[in-house]
C-alpha positions as CSV (number, residue, x, y, z in Angstrom):
1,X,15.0,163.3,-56.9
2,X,16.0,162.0,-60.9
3,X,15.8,164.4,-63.5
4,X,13.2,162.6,-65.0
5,X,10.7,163.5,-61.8
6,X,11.8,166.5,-62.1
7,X,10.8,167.0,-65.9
8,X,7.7,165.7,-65.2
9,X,7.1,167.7,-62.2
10,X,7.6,171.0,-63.6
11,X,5.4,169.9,-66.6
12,X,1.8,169.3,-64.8
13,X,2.3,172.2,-62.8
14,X,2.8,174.5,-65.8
15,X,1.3,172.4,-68.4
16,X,3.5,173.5,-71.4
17,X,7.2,175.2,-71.1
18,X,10.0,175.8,-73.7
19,X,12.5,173.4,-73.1
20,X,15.6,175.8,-72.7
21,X,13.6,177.1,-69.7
22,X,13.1,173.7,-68.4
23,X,16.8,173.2,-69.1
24,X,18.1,176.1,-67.0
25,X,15.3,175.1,-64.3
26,X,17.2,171.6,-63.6
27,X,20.8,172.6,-64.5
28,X,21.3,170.4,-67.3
29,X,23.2,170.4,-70.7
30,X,21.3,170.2,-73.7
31,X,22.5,166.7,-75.0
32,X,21.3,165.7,-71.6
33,X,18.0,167.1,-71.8
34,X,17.6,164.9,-75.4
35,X,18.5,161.9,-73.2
36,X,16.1,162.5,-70.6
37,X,12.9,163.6,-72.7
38,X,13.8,160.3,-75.2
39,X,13.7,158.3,-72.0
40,X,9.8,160.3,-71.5
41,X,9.0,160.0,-75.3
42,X,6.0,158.1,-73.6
43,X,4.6,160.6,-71.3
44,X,5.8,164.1,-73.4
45,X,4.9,165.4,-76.1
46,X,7.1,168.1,-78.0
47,X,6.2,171.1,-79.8
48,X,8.5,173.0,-82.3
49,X,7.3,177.2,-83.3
50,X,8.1,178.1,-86.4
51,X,10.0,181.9,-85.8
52,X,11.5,184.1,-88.1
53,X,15.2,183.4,-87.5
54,X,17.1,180.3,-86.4
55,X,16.2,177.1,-84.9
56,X,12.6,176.5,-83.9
57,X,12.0,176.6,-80.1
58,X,10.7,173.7,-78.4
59,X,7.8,173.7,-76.2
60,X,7.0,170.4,-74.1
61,X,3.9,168.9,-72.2
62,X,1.9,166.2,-70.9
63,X,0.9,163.7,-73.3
64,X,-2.5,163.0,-73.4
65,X,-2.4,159.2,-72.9
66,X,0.2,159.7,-70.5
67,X,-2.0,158.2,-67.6
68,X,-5.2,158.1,-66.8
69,X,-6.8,159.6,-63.4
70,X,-9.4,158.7,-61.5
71,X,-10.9,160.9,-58.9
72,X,-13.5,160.7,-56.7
73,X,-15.3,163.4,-54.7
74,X,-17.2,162.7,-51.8
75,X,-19.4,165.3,-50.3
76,X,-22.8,165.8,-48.4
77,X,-24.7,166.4,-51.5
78,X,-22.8,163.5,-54.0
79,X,-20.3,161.1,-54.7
80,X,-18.8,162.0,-58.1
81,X,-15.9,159.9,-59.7
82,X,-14.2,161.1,-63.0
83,X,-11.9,159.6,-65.4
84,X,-9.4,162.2,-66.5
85,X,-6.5,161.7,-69.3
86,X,-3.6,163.5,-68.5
87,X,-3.9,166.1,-70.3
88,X,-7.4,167.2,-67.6
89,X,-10.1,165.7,-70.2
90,X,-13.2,163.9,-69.0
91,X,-12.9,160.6,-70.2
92,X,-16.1,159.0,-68.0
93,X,-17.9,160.1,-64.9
94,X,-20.5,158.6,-62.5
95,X,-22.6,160.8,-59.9
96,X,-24.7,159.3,-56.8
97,X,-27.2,161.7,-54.9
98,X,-26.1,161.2,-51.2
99,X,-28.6,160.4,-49.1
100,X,-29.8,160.2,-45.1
101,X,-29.2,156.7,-45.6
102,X,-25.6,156.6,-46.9
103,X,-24.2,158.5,-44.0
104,X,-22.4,156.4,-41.8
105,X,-18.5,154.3,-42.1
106,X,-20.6,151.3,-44.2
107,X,-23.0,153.2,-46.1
108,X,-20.3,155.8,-47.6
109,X,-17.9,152.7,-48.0
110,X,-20.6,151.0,-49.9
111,X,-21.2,153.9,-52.4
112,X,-17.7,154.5,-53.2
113,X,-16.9,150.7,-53.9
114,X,-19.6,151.1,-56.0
115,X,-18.5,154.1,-57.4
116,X,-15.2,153.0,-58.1
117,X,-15.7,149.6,-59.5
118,X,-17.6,151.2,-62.4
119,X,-14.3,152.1,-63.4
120,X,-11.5,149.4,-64.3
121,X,-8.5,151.3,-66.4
122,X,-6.6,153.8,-64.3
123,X,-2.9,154.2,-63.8
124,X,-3.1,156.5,-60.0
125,X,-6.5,157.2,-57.9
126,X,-7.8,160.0,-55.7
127,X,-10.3,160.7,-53.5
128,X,-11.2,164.0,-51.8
129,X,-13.3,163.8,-48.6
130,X,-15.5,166.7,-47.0
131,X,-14.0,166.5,-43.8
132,X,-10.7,166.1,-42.2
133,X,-8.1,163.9,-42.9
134,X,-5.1,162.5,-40.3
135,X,-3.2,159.6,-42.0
136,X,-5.3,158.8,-44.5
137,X,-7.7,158.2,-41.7
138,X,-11.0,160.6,-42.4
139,X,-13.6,162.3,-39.7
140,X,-16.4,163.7,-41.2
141,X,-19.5,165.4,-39.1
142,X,-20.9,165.6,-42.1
143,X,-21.0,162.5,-43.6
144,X,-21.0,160.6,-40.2
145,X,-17.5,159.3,-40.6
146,X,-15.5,158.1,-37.7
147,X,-11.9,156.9,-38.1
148,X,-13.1,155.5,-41.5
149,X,-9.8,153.9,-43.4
150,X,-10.6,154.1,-47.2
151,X,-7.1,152.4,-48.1
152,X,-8.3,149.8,-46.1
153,X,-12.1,150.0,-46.1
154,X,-12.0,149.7,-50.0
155,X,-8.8,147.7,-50.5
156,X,-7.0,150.3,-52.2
157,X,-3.7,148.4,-52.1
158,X,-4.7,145.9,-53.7
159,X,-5.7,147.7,-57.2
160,X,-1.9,147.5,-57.7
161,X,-1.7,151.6,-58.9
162,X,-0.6,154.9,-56.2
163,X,-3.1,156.7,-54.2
164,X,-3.8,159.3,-52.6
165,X,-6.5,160.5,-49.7
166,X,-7.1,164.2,-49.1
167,X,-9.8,166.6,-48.5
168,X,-12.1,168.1,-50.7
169,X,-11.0,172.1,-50.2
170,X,-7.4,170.9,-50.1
171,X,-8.2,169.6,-53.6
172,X,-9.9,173.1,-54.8
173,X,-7.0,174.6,-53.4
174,X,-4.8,172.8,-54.8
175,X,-6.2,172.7,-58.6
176,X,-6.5,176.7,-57.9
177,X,-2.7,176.7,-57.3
178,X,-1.9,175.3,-60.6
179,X,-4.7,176.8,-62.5
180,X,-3.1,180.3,-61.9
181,X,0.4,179.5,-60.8
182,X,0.2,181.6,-57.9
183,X,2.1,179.8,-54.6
184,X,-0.2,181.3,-52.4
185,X,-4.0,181.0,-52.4
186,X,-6.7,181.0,-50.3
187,X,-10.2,179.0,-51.1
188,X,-13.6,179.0,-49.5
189,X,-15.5,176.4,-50.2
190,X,-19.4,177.4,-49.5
191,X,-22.7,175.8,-49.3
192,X,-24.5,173.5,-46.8
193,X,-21.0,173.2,-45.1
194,X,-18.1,176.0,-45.0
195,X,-14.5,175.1,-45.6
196,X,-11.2,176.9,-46.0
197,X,-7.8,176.0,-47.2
198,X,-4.6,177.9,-47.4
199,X,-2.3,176.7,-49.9
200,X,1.4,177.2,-50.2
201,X,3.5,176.1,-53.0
202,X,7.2,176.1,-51.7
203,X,9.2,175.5,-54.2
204,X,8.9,172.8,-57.8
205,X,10.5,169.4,-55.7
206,X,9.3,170.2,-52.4
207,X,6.5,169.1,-50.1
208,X,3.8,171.6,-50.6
209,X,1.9,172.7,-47.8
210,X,-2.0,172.6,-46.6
211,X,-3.4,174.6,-43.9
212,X,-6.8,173.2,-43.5
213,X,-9.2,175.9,-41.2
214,X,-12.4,174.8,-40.1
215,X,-14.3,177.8,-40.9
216,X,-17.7,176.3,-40.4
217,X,-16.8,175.3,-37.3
218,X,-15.3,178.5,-35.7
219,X,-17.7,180.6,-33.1
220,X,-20.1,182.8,-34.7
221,X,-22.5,183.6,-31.5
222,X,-26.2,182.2,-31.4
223,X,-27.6,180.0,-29.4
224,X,-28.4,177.0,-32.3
225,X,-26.5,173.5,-31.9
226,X,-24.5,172.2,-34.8
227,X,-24.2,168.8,-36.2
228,X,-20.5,168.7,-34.4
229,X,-21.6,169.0,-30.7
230,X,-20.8,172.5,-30.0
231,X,-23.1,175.7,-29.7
232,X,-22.9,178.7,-32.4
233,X,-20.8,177.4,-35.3
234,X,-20.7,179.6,-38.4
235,X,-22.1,177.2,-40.3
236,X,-25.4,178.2,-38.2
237,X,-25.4,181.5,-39.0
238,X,-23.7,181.7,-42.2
239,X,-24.4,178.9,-44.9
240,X,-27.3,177.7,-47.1
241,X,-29.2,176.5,-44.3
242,X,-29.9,180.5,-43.0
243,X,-31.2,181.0,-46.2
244,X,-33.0,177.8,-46.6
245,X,-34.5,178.6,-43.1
246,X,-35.4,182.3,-44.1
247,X,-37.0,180.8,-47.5
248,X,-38.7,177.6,-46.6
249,X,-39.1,176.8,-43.1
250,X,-38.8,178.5,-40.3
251,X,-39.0,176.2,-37.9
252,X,-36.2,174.2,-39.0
253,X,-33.2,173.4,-37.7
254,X,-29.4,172.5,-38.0
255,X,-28.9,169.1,-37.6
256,X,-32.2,167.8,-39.0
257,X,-31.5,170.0,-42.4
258,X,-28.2,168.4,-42.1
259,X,-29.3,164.9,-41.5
260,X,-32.4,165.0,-44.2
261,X,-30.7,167.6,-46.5
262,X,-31.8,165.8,-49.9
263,X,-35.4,166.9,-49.1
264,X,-33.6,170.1,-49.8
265,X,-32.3,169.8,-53.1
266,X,-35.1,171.7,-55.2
267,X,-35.0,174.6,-52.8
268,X,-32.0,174.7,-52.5
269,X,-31.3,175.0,-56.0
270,X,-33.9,178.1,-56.4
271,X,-32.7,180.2,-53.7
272,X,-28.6,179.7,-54.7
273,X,-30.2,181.1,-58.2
274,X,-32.6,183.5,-56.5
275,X,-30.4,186.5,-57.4
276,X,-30.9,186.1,-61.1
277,X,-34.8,186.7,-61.0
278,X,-34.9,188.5,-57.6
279,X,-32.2,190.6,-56.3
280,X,-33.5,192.4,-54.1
281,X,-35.0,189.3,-52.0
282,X,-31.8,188.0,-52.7
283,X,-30.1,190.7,-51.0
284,X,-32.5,190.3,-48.0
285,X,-32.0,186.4,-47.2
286,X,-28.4,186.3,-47.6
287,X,-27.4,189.7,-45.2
288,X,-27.2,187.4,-42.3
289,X,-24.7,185.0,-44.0
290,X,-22.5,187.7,-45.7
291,X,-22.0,189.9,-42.4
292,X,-20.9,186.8,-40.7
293,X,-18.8,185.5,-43.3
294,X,-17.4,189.1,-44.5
295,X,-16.6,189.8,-40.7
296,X,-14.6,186.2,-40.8
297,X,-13.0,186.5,-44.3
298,X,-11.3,190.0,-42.9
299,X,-10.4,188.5,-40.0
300,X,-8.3,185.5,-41.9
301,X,-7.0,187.8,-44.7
302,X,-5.4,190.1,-41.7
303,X,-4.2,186.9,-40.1
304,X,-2.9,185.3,-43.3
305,X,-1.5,188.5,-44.7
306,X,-3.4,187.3,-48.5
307,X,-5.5,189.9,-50.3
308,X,-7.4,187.2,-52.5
309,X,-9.7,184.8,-51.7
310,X,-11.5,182.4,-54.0
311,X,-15.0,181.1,-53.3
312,X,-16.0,177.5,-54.7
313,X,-18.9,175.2,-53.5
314,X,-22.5,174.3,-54.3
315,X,-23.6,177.5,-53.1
316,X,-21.1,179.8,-54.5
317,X,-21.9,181.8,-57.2
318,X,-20.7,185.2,-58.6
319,X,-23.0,187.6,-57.7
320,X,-22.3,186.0,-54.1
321,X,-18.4,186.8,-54.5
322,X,-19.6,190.5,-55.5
323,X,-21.6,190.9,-52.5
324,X,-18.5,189.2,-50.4
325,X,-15.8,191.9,-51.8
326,X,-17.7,194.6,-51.1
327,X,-18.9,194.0,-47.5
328,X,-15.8,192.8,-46.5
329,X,-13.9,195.9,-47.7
330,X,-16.4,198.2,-46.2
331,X,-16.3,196.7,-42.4
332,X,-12.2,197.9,-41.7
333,X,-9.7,200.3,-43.1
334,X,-7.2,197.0,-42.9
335,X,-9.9,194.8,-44.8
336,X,-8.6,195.1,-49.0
337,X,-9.7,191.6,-50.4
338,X,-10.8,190.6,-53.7
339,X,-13.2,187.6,-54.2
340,X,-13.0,185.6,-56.9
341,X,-15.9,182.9,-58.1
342,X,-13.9,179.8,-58.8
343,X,-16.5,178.6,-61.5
344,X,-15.2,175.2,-62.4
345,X,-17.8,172.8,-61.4
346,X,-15.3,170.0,-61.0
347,X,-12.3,171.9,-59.1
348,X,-12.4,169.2,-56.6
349,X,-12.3,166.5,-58.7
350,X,-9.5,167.9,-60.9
351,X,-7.5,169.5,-58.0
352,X,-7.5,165.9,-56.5
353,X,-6.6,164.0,-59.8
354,X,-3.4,166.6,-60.1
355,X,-2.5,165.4,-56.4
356,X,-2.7,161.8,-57.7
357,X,-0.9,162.6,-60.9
358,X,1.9,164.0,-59.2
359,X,1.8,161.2,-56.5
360,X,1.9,158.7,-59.9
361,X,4.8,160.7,-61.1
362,X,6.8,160.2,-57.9
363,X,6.1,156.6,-56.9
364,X,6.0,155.0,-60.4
365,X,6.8,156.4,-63.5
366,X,9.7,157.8,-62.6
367,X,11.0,155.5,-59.6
């Protein structure tokens, strides 16, 4: 791998480093460092502190106008696409409600051409999928995708810039990663569908490694259907739809709050606040989900050896993380987690455009 990758590398993941640091990092001489970042005067920019004695040490990151991202999310409740400089700044966005009619191969497809031609002056696009993703090709339950092929579906080649396909809680892992620096992390990603991802960051030049877990999809016990064929899936028992169900409707069920889920959007959005005018009613609708999920958090967290876990998603909120930590600790002597709220609204969308930035990084810029 060049130097120049390298530099460039090193620099989105830790978004500003003193250069003798990043000298030492990649074994090289100072007169050879000069060369290099002269050679990146395009993408770097380079900050001198003023100190008390001697020279002034340098500090370097991402320029701003370095590149430009775009990233798209697509998910059961919307299709967002952002336009990020480099330096992670919202530049322009565009957000379409999904609904009962979108889900299918053509219906997504048609929403994200949409969504993407609203957009004209990027240098690298992303796009994070709820669902799973096996050479580029995505499944989602979901979203009714079967073997749909977005590089080919929506011509992705031809736009003439790199790309990138992954899914969406591989994204929030991966923007949690470099948020905090940490090469370990674990993420939940909760609301009308559960997802997990365990993230490991190997070492700066190295393939990093995703270890997607379909939580929602693990046995849980009951006796209700999910939208994926099989019988007692956590996401029965233990996302927004118990609570919808507890709240709203009784007599509903899985699949059809799955398949007409934008019916659901205003209640939805008062009981995932409920806890702020309510607790105690609060507490009462969402015991079922958080003995099932606390019981499967401890589980993971003893398999996985982590002691951390960060809940994102539509439903996800921090009172909800509270309530988490302190069931989960209380089932088993074993069981010591903290649960973090990962608050950024956009953590898929900017964990995705990092993926494509370093993707950019590795197939253009520096090639």
């Amino acid at each position: 791998m060049k130097n120049e990758t390298k530099i460039l590398l090193h620099i989105v993941r830790e978004k500003r480093i003193r250069r003798k640091d990043l000298e030492a990092i990649i074994s090289v001489t100072p007169s050879t460092m000069t060369y290099l970042l002269d050679k990146l005067k395009n993408f770097i920019d380079i900050e001198e502190e003023v100190p008390t004695l001697g020279k002034p040490p340098q500090f370097l990151s991402i320029s701003k106008n370095a590149w430009k991202i775009l990233a798209v999310s697509v998910g059961r409740e919307k299709i967002r696409a952002v336009l990020y400089n480099a330096k992670g700044e919202e530049l322009e966005s565009f957000e379409h409600r999904v609904k009962k009619e979108d889900l299918s191969n053509d219906g997504i497809n048609n929403v994200l051409q949409q969504s993407i031609d609203k957009f004209y002056d990027y240098d690298s696009i992303g796009i994070a999928f709820s669902g799973t993703i096996h050479d580029e090709i995505v499944d989602s339950k979901i979203l009714s995708l079967r073997d749909y092929d977005p590089v080919r579906s929506l011509r992705l080649k031809s736009l003439g810039v790199p790309y990138i396909i992954i899914s969406d809680v591989e994204a929030i892992a991966a923007y949690e990663s470099k948020k905090t620096g940490k090469d370990k992390v674990f993420v939940l990603n909760y609301g009308t569908g559960i997802g997990a991802c365990y993230y490991e960051y190997h070492a700066l030049f190295s393939r990093d490694e995703f270890k997607n877990i379909p939580f929602g999809h693990m046995y849980a016990g009951g006796n209700e259907q999910c939208y994926c064929g099989n019988v007692g899936c956590l996401e029965t028992v233990a996302s927004d739809y118990v609570i919808v169900k507890k709240f709203y409707d009784k007599n509903l069920n899985f699949i059809d709050f799955i398949n007409r889920e934008e019916e659901y959007w205003k209640i939805l959005k008062v009981v995932r606040n409920l806890h702020k005018t309510d607790e105690a009613n609060a507490r009462e609708l969402y015991k079922e989900v958080i003995e099932h999920l606390a019981m499967t958090l401890g589980n993971t967290s003893v398999l996985l050896g982590i002691n951390e876990i960060t809940l994102y998603g539509e439903g996800a909120s921090k009172w909800l993380a509270e309530q988490l930590e302190e069931k989960i600790n209380s089932l088993a002597k074993n069981f010591s987690i903290s649960v973090k709220y990962g608050n950024t609204l956009d953590a898929v969308e900017r964990g995705v455009s990092l993926e494509a930035a370093i993707n950019l990084i590795k197939k253009k810029i520096t090639k």
